[in-house]
C-alpha positions in Angstrom: 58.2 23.7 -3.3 58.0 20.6 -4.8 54.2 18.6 -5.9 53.7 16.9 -2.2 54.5 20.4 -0.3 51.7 21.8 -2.9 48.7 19.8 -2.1 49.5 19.9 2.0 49.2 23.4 1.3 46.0 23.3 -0.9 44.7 20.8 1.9 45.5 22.8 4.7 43.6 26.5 3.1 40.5 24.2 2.4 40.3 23.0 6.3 40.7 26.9 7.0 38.0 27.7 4.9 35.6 24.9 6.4 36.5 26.0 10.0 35.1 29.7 8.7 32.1 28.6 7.2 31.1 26.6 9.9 31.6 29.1 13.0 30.0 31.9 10.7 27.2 29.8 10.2 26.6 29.0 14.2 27.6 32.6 14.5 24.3 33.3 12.7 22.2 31.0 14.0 22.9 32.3 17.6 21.9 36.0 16.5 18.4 34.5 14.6 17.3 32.0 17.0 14.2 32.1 14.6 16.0 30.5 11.8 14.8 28.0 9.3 17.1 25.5 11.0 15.4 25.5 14.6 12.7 24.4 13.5 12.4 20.5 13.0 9.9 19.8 11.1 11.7 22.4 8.7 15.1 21.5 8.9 15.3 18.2 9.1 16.1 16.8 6.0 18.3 19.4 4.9 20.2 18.8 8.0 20.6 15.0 7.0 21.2 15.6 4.1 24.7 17.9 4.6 24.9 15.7 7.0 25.6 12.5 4.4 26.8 14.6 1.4 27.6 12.6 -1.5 31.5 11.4 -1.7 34.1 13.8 -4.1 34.8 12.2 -7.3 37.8 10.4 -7.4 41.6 12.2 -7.0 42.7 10.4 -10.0 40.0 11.0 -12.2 39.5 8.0 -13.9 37.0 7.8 -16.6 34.3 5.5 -17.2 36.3 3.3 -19.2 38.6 2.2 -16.6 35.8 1.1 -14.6 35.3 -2.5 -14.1 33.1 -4.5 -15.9 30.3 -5.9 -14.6 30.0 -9.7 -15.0 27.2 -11.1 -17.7 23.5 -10.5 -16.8 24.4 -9.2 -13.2 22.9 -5.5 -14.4 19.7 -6.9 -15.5 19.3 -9.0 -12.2 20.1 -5.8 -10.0 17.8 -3.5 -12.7 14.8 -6.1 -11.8 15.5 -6.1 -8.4 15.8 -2.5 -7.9 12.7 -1.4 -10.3 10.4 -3.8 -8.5 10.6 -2.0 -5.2 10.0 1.3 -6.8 13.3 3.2 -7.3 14.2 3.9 -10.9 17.5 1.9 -11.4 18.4 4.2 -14.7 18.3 7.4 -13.1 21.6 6.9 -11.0 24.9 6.5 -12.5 27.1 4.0 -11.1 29.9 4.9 -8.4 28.0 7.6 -7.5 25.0 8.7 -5.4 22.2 9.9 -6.5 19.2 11.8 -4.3 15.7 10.1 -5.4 12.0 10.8 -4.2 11.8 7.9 -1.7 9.0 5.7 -3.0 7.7 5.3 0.1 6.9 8.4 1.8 7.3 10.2 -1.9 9.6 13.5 0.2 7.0 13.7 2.8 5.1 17.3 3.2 7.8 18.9 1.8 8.3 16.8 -1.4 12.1 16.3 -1.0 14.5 14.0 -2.8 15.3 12.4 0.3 16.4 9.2 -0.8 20.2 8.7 -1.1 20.7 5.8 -3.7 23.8 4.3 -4.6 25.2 1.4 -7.2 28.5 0.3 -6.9 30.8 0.0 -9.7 30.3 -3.4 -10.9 26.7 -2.4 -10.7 26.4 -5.9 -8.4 25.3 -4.2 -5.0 22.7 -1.3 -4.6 21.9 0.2 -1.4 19.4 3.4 -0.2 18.5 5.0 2.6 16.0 8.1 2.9 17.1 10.5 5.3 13.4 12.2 5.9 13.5 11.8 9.4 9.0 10.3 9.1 10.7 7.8 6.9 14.2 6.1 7.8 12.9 3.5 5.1 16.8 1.6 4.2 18.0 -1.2 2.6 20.4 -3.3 -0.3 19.9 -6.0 -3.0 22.9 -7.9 -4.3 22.7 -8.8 -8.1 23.8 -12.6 -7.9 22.7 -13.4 -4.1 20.3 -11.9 -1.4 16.5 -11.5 -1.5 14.6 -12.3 -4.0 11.4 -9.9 -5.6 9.4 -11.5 -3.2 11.1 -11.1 -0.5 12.2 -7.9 -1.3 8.7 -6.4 -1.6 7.8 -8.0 2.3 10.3 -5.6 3.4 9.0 -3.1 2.0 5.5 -3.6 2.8 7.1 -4.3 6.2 8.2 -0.5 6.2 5.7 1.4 3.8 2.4 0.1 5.3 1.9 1.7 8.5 -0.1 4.2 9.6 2.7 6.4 10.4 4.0 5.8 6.6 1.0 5.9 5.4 0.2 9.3 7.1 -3.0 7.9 8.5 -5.1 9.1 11.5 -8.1 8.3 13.0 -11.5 9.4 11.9 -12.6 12.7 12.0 -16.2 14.8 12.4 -16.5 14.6 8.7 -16.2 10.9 7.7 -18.0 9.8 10.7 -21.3 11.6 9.6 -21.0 10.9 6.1 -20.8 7.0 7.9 -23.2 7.6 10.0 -25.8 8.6 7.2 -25.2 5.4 5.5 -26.0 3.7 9.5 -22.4 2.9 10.2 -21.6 3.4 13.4 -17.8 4.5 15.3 -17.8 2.0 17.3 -18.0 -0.6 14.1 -15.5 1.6 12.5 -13.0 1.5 15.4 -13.2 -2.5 15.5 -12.3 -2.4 11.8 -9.6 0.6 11.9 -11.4 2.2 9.6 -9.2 5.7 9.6 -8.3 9.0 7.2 -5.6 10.8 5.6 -3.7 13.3 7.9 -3.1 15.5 4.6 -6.9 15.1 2.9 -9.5 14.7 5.6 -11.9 13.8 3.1 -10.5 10.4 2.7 -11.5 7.5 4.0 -8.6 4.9 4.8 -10.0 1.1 5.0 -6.9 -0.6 6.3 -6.3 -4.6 5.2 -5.3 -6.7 8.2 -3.8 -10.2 8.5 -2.6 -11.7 11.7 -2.7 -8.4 13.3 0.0 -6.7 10.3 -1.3 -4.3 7.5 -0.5 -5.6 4.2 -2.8 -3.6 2.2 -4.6 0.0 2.3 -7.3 1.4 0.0 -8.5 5.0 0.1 -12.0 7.0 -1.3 -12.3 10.3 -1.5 -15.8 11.3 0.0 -15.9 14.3 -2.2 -14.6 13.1 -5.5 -15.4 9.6 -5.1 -12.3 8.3 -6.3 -10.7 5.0 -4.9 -7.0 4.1 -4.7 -4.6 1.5 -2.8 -1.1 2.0 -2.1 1.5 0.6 -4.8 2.5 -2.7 -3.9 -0.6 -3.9 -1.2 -1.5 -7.2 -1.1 -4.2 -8.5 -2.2 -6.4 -10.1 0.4 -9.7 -10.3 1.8 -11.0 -7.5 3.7 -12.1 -8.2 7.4 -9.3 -11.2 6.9 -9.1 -11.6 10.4 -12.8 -11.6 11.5 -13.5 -15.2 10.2 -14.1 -17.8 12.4 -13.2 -21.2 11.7 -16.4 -23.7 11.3 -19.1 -21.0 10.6 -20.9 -20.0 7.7 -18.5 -17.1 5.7 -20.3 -14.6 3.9 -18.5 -12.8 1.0 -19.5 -9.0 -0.7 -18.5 -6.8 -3.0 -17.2 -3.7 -0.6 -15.9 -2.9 2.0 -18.5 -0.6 3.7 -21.2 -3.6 2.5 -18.9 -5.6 5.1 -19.6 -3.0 7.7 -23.1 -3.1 7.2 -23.2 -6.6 7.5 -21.8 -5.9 11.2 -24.4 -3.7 11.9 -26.7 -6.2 10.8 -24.8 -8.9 13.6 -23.3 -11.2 10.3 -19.7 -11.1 11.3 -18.2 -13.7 10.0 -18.0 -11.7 7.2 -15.5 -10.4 4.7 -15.4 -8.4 1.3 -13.2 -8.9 -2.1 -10.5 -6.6 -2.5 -10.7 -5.7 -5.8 -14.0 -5.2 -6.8 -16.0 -7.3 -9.8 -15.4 -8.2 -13.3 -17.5 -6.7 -16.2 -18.2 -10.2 -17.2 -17.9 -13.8 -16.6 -15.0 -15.0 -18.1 -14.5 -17.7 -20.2 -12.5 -20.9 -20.7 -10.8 -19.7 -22.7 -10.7 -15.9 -21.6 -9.7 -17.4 -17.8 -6.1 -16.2 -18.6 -2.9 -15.7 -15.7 -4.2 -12.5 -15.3 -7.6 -13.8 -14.6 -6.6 -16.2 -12.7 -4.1 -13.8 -10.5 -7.2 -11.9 -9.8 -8.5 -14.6 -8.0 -5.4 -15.3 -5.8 -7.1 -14.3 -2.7 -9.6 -16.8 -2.9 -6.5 -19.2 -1.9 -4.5 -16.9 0.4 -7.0 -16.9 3.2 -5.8 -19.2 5.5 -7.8 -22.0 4.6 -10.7 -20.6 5.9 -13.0 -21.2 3.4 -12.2 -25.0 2.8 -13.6 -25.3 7.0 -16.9 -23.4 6.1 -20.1 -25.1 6.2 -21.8 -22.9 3.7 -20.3 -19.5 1.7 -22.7 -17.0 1.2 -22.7 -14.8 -1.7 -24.2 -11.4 -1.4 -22.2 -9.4 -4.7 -24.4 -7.0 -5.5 -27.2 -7.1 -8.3 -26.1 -5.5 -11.1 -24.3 -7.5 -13.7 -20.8 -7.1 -12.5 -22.5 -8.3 -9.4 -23.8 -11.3 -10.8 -20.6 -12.0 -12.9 -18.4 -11.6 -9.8 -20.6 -14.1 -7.9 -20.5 -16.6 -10.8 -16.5 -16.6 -11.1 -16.8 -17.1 -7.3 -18.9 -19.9 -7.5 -17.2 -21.5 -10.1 -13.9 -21.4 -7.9 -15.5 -22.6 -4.9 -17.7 -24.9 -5.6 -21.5 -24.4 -6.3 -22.3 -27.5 -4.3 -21.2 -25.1 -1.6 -22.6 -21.5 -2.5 -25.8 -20.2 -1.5 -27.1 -16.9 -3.3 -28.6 -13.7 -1.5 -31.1 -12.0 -3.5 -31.6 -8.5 -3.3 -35.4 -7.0 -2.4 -37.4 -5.1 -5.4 -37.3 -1.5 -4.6 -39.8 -0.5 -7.0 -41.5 -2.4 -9.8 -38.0 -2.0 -12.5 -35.6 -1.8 -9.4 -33.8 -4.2 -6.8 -31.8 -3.0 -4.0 -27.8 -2.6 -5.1 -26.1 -4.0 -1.8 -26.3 -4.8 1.4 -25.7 -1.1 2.7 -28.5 0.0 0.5 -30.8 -2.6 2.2 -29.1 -1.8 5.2 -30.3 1.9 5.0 -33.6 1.9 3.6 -34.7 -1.2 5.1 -33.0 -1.7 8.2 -30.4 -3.9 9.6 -32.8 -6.6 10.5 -34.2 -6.6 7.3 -30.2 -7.3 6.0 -30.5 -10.3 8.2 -33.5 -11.9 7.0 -32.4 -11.5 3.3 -28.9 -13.0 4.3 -30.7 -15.7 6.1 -33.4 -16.9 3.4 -30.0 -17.3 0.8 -30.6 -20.1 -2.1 -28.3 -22.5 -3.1 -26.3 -21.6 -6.0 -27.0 -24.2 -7.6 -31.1 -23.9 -7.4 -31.1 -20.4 -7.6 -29.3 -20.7 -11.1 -31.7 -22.9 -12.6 -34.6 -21.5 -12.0 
């Protein structure tokens, strides 16, 4: 029997044996219909994943040396390209592929390496694909041609920020009374799809819109009081889409002070999405960074340039005040006007418009909103 005779025979015992395995396996999943594998949620992913099993290595077994070369500077352009949409470019090796926690839906409940990553040889194309059946989440990047990092993270903002990806639901018994104790009330968080996490109901979900698309989602924990925002949001203004064009915008520091300035009939209203500095910064302090902080101020549709007046209502502690100076100073303090926060006490002011909000009342909010300073004259005083 010569070589070829061989390897038909070698071939044709190893389709025997599959044909085995697989009828002994429906075999027993006829006699336990209570199997792992009827039940989707379960099986699912292990049933994509035999399903899409990673090739054999090659018959020949060539070694890395006879691979070809990539050309000059195409594995750093693929390496930034990957890396910048989460997946870890140094964990795979090329010509193979290489299962991954998706970056998206990170394995979903069951914490899988569902993501099926593969480089090609010349290390100039990369292409993935998660087989967790929530996720789908799929795509490529060529090193020398095809989308850039912008572009790249659009599409995946495109795919990760929805509330299916993002495992959201709406609010529950819990987070509405611990709203409705600071006087927010469902119907103001409905019009804001305000929602929670389907695996913590404990926290709160304020979900970033613009033109009708989530770009951006940032989470507190009721209990622990932590905040968080999903890798990769954009930064924007938060109640985006509320403003209307030709009327006085006011701007806070948060996002439930934005809801409590609905409450208090101020809707042309919006919050900052990262919070305030710890200080003003300085010329020569006012670095990229600084500046990148800032870049909302000029993503908002042009909004702001058609405003009569811009209201500042940070709140008044000195990250308050520091985050309403760098405003102002951006702006335009010809244009700002300054809210002033009510004396609680003889040491203390009111923090914030929800503060007001609850201990004085939401007409109250309105009247303080309403009897703002110029910037300007307020400064100098």
């Amino acid at each position: 029997m010569n070589g070829l005779q061989q390897q038909r025979c070698l071939l044709l015992l190893l389709f025997r044996n599959i044909q085995t395995t697989s009828l002994s396996i429906n075999f027993k999943t006829q006699l336990n219909p209570h199997s792992r594998c009827h039940h989707p949620q379960l099986s699912a992913p292990a049933v994509f994943r035999h399903q899409f099993p990673p090739p054999p290595p090659p018959l020949n077994n060539s070694s890395s040396e006879n691979m070809p070369k990539p050309k000059e500077g195409e594995v750093e352009r693929i390496k930034d390209k990957v890396d910048s949409i989460g997946i870890n470019f140094d964990s795979c090796t090329r010509g193979h592929y290489t299962y991954l926690i998706c970056p998206l839906c990170k394995g979903g409940q069951t914490k899988e390496s569902s993501l099926s990553f593969h480089v090609n040889k010349n290390k100039n194309v990369a292409m993935w694909r998660c087989f967790n059946f929530e996720c789908g989440w799929a795509g490529h990047v060529l090193a020398d041609v095809g989308p850039t990092q912008d572009e790249v993270n659009k599409l995946k903002f495109s795919k990760e920020l929805s509330e299916e990806t993002l495992r959201l639901e709406p609010l529950g018994d819990e987070i509405i009374k611990y709203f409705a104790e600071r006087m927010i009330s469902v119907d103001t968080l409905q019009k804001n799809a305000v929602m929670q996490m389907v695996d913590d109901k404990n926290v709160i979900a304020y979900t970033y819109i613009r033109k009708g698309e989530l770009v951006n989602c940032k989470f507190r924990s009721i209990t622990s009081r932590k905040f968080w925002q999903v890798k990769h949001g954009e930064s924007i203004f938060y109640g985006l889409d509320d403003i209307q064009e030709g009327n006085d915008i006011v701007i806070v520091e948060g996002e439930i002070d934005k809801l409590s300035m609905e409450e208090a009939g101020i809707l042309n209203c919006v919050s900052v999405p990262d919070g305030a500095p710890q200080h003003v910064s300085t010329k020569a302090s006012s670095s990229k960074k600084q500046n990148t902080r800032f870049k909302y101020l000029s993503d908002c549709n042009g909004h702001l340039d058609k405003a009569p007046r811009i209201i500042l209502a940070t709140d008044g502690d000195g990250p308050g005040q520091a985050l309403a100076e760098e405003l102002s100073r951006r702006l335009g303090k010809e244009r700002c006007w300054l809210v002033t926060w009510p004396k609680k006490d003889d040491n203390n002011c009111y923090k914030d418009a929800n503060e007001v909000l609850v201990h004085l009342g939401a007409e109250k909010l309105r009247q303080i909103v309403e009897t703002a300073e110029l910037y300007q004259v307020k400064n100098s005083l």
